[in-house]
C-alpha positions as CSV (number, residue, x, y, z in Angstrom):
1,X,0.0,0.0,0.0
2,X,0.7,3.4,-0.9
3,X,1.9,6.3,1.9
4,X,-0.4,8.9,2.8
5,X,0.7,12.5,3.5
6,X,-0.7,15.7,3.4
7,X,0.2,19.1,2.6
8,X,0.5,21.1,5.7
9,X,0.7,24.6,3.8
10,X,-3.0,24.4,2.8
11,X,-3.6,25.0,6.7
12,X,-1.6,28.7,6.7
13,X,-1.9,30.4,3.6
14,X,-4.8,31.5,1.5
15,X,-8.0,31.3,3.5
16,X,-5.8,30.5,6.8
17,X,-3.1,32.9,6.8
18,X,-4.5,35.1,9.5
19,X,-5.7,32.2,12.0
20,X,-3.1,29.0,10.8
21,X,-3.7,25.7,12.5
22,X,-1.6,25.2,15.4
23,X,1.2,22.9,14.3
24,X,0.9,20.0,17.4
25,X,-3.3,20.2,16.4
26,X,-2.1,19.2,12.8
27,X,0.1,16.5,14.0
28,X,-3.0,15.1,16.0
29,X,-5.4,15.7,13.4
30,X,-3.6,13.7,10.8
31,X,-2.9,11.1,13.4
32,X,-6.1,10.2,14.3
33,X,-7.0,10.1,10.5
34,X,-4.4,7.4,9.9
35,X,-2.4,9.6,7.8
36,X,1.7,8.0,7.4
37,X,3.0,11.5,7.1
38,X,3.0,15.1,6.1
39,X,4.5,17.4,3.5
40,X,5.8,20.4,5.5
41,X,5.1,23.8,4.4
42,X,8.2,25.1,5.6
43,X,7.5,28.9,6.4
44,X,5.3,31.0,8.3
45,X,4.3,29.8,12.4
46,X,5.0,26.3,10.7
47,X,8.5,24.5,11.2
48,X,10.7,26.5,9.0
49,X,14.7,26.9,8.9
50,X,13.9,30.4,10.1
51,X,11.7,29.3,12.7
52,X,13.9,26.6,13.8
53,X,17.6,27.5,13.9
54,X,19.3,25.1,16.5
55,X,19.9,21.5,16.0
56,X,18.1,21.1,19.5
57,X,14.9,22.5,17.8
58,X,15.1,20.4,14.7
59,X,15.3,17.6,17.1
60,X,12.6,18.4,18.9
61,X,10.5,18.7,16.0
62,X,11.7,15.9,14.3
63,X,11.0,13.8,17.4
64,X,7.3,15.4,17.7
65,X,6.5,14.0,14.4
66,X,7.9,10.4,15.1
67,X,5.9,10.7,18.1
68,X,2.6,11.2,16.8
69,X,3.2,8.5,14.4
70,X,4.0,10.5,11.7
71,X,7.1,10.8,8.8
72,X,7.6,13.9,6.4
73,X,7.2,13.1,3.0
74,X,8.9,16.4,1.4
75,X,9.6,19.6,2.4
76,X,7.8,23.0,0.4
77,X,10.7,25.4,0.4
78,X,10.2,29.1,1.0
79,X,11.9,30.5,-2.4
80,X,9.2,32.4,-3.6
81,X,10.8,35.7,-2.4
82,X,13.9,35.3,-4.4
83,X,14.8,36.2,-7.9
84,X,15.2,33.1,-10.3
85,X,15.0,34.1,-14.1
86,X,14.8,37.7,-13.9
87,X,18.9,38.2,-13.1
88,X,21.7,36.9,-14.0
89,X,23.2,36.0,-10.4
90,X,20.9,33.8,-9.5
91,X,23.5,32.9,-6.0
92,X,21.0,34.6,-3.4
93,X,18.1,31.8,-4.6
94,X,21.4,28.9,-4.3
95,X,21.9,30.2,-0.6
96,X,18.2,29.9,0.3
97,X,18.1,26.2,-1.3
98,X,21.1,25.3,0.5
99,X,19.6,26.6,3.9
100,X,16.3,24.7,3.1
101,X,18.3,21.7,1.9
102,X,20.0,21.3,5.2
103,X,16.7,21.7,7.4
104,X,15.4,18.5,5.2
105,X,18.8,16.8,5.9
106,X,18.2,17.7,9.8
107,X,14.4,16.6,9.8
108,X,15.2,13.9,8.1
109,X,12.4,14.7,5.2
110,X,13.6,13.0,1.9
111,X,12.8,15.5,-0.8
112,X,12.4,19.7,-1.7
113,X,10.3,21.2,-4.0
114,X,11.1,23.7,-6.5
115,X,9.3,25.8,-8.8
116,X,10.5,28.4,-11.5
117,X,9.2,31.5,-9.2
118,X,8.2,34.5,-11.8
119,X,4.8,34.2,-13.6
120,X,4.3,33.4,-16.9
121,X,4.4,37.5,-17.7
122,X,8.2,37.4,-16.8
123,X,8.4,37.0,-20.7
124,X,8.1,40.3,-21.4
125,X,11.0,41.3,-19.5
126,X,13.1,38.0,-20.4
127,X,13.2,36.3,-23.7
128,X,12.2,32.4,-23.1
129,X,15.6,31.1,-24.5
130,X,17.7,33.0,-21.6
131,X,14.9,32.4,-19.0
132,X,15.3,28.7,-19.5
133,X,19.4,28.6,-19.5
134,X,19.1,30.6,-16.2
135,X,16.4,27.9,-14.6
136,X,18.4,24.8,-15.8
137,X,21.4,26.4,-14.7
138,X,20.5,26.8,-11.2
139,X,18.9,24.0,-10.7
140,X,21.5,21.5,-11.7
141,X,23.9,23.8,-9.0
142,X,21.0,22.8,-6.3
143,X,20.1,19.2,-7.7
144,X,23.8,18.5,-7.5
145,X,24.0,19.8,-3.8
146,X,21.1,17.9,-2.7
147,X,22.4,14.8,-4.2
148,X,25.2,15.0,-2.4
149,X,23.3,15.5,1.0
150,X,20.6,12.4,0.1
151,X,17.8,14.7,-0.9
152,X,16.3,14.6,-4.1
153,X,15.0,17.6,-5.7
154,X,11.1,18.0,-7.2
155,X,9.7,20.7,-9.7
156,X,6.0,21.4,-9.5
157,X,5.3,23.1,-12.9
158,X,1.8,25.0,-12.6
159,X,-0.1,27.3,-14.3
160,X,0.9,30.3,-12.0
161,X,4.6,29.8,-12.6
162,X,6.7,30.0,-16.1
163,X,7.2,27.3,-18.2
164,X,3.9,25.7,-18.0
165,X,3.7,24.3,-21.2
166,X,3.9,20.4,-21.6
167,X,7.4,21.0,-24.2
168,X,8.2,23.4,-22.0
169,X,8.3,20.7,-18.8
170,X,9.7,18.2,-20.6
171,X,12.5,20.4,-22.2
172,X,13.5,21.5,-19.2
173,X,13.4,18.3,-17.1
174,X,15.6,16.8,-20.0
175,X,18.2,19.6,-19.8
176,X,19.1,19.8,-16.3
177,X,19.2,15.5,-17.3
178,X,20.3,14.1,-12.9
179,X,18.8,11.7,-11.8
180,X,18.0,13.6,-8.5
181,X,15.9,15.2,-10.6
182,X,12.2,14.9,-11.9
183,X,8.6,16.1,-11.9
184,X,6.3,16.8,-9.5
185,X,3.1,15.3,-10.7
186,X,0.1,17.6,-9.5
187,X,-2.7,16.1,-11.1
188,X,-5.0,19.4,-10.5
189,X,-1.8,21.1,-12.4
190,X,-1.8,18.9,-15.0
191,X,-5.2,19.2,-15.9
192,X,-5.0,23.3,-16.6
193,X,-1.7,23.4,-17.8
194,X,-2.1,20.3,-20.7
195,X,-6.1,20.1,-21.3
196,X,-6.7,23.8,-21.0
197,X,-3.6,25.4,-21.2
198,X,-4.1,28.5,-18.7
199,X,-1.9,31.4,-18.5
200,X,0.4,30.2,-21.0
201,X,2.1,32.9,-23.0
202,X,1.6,33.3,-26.5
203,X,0.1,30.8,-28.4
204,X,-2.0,28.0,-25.8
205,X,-0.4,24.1,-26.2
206,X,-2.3,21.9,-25.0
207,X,-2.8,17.6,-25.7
208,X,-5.7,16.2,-26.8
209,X,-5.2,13.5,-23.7
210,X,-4.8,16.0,-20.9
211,X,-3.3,15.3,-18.0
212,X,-3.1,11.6,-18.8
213,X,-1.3,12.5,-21.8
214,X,1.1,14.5,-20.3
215,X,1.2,11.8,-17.8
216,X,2.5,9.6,-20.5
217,X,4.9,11.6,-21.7
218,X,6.7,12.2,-18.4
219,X,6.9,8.5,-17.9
220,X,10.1,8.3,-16.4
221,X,10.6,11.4,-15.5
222,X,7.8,11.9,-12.2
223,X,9.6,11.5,-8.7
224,X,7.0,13.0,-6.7
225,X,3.3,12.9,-6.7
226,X,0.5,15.2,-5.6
227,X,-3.4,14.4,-5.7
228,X,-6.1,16.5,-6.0
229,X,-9.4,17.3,-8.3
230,X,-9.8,19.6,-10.3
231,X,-12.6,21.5,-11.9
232,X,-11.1,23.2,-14.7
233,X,-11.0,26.8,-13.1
234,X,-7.9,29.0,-11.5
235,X,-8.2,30.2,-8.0
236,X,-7.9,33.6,-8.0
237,X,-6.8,34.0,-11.8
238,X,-3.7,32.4,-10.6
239,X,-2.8,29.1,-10.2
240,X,-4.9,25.8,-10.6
241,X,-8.3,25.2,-7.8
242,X,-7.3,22.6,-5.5
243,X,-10.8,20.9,-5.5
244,X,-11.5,18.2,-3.2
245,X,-12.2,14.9,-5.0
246,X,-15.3,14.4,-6.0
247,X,-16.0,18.3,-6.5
248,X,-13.9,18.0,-9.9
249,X,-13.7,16.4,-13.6
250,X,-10.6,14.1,-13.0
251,X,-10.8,10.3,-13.6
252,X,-8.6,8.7,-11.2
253,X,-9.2,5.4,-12.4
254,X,-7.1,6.4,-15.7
255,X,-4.7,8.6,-14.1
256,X,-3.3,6.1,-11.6
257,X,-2.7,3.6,-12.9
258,X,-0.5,5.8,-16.0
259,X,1.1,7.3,-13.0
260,X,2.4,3.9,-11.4
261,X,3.8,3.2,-14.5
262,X,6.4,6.4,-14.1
263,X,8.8,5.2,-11.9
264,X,8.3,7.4,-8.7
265,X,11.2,6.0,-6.6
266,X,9.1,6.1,-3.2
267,X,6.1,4.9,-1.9
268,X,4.3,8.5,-0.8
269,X,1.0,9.6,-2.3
270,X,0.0,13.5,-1.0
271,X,-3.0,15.1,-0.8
272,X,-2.6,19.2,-1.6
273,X,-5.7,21.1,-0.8
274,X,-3.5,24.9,-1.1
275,X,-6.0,27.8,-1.2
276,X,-8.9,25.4,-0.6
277,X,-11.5,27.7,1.8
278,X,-12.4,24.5,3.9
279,X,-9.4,22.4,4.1
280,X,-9.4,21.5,7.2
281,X,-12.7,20.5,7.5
282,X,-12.8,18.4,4.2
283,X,-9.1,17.2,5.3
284,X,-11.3,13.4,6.0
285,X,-13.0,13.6,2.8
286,X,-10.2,13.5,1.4
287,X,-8.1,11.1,3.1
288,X,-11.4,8.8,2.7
289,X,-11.3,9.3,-0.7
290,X,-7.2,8.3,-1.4
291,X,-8.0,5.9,1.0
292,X,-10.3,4.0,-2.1
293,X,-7.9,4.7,-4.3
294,X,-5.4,2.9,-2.5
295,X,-6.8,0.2,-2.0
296,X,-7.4,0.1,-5.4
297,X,-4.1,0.5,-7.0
298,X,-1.5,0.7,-4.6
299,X,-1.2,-2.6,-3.4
């Protein structure tokens, strides 16, 4: 059977920014729900490198999460205030993954997200050809650190982010070409950004398979997976709705098994419910709901 997690940042931004859940009421939340784990939203009141500077404190909260039963199945990085395609010294955005990369090596937590930061609009202040050598640049500096250290490095391509067309994911994946490398595997994201294409500069690409398609294509190439409906809207014009399943248009019962079929060298499965008004309330529903799912397929 598959590992449940869930995303812990979909309990302090958005909708819960000004009242976040308490971090030890997540922990016994997701306890009593049988979750295996958590994906840590690592800024904000949450554990954060910030937040937690000593190796006593990482302790600690490495310790609280073993305690409650728990593991961490990745680690969201706070990079979203740094500068990634729009200059050319892209070493203030290294320093911040290196500090983030060490916090996962200290928690133990297995893997760190990346996106490429600037919207898709950063196009008219960057041509696409120097806005890609600058990403794949960086990236294989950080995916080479983090190999070293044990931690592999995921990219969650969306539609609020640049380079969210399919060539465009699979170009990139292919040219920073480690192995500690791949694709984060939204399938809400996948939806907008191959079946309806949204916010994509210029002329839309999209595949007539959707996210299944898409899927296909990146066989090979996922390392992490996040799951999550979708009902073919943006939230706030921005990035793709995190619907809970069974509010959206996604059939699961094509996607899955495409996506065991792509080589995702670890056993997690995570919920992401970001921006959702309710998530903490519909937090069982949807644990219920991968719960089917896995006992479908992930055996």
């Amino acid at each position: 059977m598959k590992k449940i997690s869930i995303g812990t940042w979909a309990y302090s931004i958005g909708p819960y920014a000004d009242n976040p859940v308490p971090w030890e009421e997540i922990l016994e939340k997701l306890a009593s729900l049988d979750f295996d784990g958590l994906e840590l939203g690592g800024f904000g009141v949450h554990p954060n490198p910030d937040l937690l500077t000593s190796k006593d404190q990482r302790d600690a909260c490495k310790q609280g999460v073993a305690d409650a039963g728990l593991a961490f199945s990745g680690l969201a990085a706070n990079l979203w205030g740094e500068k990634l395609i729009n200059t050319e010294d892209t070493s203030h955005y290294i320093d911040e993954f290196s500090k983030n990369l060490q916090f996962c090596v200290d928690l133990g937590i297995p893997g760190i997200r990346v996106d490429t930061v600037q919207p898709p609009t950063i196009f008219s202040e960057v041509d696409a050809d120097t806005a890609r050598k600058r990403v794949v640049t960086t990236w294989k500096q950080c995916v080479a650190e983090a190999a070293d250290k044990g931690v592999y490095v995921t990219w969650e391509f969306e539609p609020g982010f640049a380079f969210n067309k399919p060539s465009d994911i699979l170009r990139i994946v292919d040219e920073v070409n480690h192995d500690n490398f791949g694709v984060q595997f939204d399938t809400c994201h996948a939806h907008m950004v191959a079946a309806v294409g949204a916010r994509q500069p210029g002329q839309k690409e999209t595949l007539p398979g959707g996210a299944l398609e898409l899927a296909q294509k990146l066989r090979g190439k996922i390392n992490h997976l996040h799951l999550i409906d979708s009902d073919g809207t943006l939230h706030g014009d921005e990035t793709s709705t995190h619907a809970p399943f069974g509010e959206g248009i996604l059939d699961f019962d094509a996607l899955i098994p495409e996506i065991l079929k792509s080589g995702i060298p670890h056993d997690w499965w995570t919920i992401d419910l970001c921006f959702w008004p309710d998530a903490w309330t519909v937090t069982e529903k949807c644990k219920k709901a991968v719960d089917k799912l896995n006992e479908k397929y992930g055996k």
